[in-house]
MARGUDREN-515393 format. One record per residue (C-alpha): residue in three letters; residue number from 0; x, y, z negated. Coordinates in pm, 1 decimal. Layout:
<kolfis>
   fimar   drengu          x          y          z
     Ala      NUM          X          Y          Z
...
</kolfis>
This chain:
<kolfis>
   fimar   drengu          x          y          z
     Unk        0      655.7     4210.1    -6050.3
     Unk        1      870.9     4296.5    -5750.6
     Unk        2     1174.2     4078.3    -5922.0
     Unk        3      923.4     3802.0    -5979.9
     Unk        4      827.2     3760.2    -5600.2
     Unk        5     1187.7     3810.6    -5502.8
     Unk        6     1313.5     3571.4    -5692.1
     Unk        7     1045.2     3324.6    -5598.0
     Unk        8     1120.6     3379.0    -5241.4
     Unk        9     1444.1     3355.2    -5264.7
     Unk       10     1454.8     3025.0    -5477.6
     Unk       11     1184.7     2859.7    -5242.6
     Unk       12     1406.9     2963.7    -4928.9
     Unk       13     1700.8     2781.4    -5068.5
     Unk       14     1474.1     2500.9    -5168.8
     Unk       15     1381.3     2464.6    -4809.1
     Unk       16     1740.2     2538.9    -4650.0
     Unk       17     1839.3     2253.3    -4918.1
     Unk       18     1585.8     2032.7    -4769.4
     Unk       19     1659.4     2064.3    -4422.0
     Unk       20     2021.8     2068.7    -4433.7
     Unk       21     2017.2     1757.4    -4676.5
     Unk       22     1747.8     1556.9    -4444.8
     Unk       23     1890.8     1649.3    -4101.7
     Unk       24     2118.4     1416.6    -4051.3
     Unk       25     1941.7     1167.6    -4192.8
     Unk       26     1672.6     1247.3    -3908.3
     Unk       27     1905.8     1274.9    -3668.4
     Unk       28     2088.3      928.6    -3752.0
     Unk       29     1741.8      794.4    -3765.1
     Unk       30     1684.5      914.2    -3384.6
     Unk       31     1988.4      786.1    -3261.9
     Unk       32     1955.9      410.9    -3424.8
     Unk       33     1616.2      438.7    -3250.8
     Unk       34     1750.8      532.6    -2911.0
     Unk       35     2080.1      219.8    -2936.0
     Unk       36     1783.5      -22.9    -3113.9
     Unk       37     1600.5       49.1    -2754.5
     Unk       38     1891.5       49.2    -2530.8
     Unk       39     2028.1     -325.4    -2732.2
     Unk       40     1715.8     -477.7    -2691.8
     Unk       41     1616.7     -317.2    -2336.1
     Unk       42     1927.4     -517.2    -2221.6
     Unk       43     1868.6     -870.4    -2430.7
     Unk       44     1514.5     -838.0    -2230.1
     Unk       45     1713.0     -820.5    -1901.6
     Unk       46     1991.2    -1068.3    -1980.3
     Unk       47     1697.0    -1322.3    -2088.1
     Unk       48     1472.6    -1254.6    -1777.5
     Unk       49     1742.7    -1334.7    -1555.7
     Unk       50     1766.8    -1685.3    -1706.2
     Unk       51     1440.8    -1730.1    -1691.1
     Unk       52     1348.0    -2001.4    -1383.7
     Unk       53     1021.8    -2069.2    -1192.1
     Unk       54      812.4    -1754.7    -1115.8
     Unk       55     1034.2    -1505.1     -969.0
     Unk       56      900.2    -1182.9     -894.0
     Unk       57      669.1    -1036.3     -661.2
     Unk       58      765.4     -781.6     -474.6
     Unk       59      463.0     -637.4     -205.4
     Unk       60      554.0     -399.9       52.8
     Unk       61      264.5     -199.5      203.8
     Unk       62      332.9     -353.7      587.4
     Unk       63      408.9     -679.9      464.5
     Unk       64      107.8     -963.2      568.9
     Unk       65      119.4    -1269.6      305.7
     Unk       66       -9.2    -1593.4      288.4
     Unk       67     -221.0    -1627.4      -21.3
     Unk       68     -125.6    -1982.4     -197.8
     Unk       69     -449.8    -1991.9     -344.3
     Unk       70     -637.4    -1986.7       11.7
     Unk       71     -504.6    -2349.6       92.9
     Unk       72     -344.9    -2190.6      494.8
     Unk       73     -671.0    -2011.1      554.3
     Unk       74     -585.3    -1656.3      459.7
     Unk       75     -343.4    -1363.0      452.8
     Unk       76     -325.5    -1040.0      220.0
     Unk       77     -184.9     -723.0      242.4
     Unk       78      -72.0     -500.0      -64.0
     Unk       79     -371.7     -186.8        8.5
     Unk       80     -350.1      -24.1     -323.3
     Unk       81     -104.1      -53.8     -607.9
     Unk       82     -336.7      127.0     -906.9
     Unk       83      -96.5      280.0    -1169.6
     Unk       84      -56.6       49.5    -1471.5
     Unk       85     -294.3     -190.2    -1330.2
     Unk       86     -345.1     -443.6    -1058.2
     Unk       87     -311.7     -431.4     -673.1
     Unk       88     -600.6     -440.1     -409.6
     Unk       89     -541.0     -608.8      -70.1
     Unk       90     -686.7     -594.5      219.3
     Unk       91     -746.2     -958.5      359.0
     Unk       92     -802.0    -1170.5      695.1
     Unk       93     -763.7    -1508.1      832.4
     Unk       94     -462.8    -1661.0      966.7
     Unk       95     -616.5    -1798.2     1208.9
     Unk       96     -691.8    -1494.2     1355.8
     Unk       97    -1025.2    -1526.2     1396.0
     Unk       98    -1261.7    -1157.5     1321.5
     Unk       99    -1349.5    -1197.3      990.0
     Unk      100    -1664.7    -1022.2      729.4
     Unk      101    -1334.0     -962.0      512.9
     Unk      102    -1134.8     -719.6      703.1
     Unk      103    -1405.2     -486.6      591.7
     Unk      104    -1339.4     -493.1      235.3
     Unk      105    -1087.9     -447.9      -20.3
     Unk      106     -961.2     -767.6     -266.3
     Unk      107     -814.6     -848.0     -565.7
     Unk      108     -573.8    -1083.4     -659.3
     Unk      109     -773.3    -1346.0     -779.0
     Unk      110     -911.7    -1615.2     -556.3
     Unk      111    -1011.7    -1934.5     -653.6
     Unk      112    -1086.3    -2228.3     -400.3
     Unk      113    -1404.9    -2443.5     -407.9
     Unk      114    -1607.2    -2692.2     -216.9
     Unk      115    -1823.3    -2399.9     -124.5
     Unk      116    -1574.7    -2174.4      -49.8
     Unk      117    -1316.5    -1927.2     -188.4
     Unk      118    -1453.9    -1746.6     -490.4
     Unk      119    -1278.1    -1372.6     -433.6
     Unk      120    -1308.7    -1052.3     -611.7
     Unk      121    -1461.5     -769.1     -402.8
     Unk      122    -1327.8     -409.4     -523.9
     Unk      123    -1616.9     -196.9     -511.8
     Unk      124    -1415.4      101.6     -545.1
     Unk      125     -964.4      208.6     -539.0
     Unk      126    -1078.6      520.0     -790.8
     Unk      127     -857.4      441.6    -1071.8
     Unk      128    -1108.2      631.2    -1299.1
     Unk      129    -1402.0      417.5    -1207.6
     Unk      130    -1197.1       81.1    -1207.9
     Unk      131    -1264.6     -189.1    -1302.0
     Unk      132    -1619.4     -312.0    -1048.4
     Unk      133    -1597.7     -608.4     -872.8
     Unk      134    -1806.1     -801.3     -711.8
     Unk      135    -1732.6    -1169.2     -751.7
     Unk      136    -1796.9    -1305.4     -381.2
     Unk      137    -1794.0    -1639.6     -245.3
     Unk      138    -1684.0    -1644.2       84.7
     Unk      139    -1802.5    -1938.2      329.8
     Unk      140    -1536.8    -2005.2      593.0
     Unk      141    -1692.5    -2208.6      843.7
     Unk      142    -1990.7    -1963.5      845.7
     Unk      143    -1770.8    -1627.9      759.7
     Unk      144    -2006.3    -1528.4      515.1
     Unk      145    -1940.2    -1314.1      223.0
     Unk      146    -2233.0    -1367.9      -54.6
     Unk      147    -2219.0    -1139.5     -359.2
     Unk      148    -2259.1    -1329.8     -669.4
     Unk      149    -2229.2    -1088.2     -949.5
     Unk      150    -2071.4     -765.6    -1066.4
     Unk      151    -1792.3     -781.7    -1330.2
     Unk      152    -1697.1     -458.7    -1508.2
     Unk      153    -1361.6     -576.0    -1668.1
     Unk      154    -1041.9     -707.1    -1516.0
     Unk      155    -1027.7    -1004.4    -1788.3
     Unk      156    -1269.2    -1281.5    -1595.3
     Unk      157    -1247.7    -1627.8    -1505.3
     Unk      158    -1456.0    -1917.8    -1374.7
     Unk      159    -1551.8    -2134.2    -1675.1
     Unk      160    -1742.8    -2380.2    -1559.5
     Unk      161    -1969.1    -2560.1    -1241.6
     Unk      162    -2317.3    -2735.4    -1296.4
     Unk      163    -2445.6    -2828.2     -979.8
     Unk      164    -2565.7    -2508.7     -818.5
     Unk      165    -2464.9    -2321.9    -1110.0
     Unk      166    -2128.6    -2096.7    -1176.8
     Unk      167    -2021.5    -1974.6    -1527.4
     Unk      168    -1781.6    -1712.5    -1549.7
     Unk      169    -1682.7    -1602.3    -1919.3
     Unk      170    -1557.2    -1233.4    -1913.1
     Unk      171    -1365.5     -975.1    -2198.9
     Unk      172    -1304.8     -634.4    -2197.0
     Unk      173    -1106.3     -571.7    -2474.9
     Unk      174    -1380.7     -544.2    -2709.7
     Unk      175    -1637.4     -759.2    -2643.2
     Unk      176    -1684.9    -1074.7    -2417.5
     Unk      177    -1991.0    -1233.7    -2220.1
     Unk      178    -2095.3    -1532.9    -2008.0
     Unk      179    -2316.8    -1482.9    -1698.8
     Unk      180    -2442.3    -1785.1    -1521.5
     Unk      181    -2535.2    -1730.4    -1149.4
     Unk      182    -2670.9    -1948.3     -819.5
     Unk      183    -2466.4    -2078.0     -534.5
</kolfis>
């Protein structure tokens, strides 16, 4: 019985030296294609986003104070927070340099001019673990008023539509979507 086993382990050890020494380079061909694949296509991506024209891009520093196209003159942004793999928070005020409701909060990037104001999205929190909450505010100008209009819990929202005193925003999380309706 002691020949039986020997043999057995013996056989199965050469088996699996076979194996490995057979399927190692293969693996480590494999590996390497993978790594030059990367590297070739890495630097096609570059070539072609240097060609690319129109949006170049943005590059915040955290002392740098920015006019915000969106806000039509009225305000500036700062870079506050930049959340790893995710969006930055700013910290915002008027150019005009008039006190504002706003240096009190933090921002997102989003802001969306109306009749009634600038629709802006109120960070309720910079914890990357309890991102995203926002509170979609519309901010009054003339009156420096900032009125909460609803609390979004994704990062995926956008304005959909305007019936009289009526906003729709239409919102998706990655799995499911919704549509709140709320007063002006």
């Amino acid at each position: 019985m002691q020949k039986i086993s020997l043999f057995f382990h013996y056989f199965f050890r050469f088996i699996w030296n076979a194996v490995f020494v057979i399927s190692y380079p293969i693996i480590a061909t494999f590996g390497i294609l993978f790594i030059g694949l990367t590297y070739v296509f890495s630097a096609i991506s570059r070539l072609l986003a240097g060609l690319k024209k129109g949006k170049e891009e943005q590059s915040y520093k955290m002392t740098d104070w920015v006019p915000l196209p969106q806000a039509e003159s009225l305000l500036e942004a700062k870079p506050f927070k930049q959340i790893v793999f995710g969006p930055t928070c700013f910290q915002l005020r008027r150019i005009d340099g008039v006190p504002s409701v706003l240096q009190d909060h933090i921002f997102g990037s989003k802001v969306k001019f109306m009749e009634e104001g600038l629709l802006l999205e109120k960070w309720n929190t910079t914890d990357s673990k309890l991102l995203p909450d926002f509170d979609i505010c519309l901010y009054n100008p003339d009156r420096d008023t900032l009125t909460p209009l609803t609390t979004i819990k994704c990062f995926d929202w956008h304005l959909s539509g305007k019936e009289d005193n009526r906003l729709q925003f239409k919102w998706f999380d990655g799995i499911q979507g919704g549509e709140v309706s709320v007063a002006i």
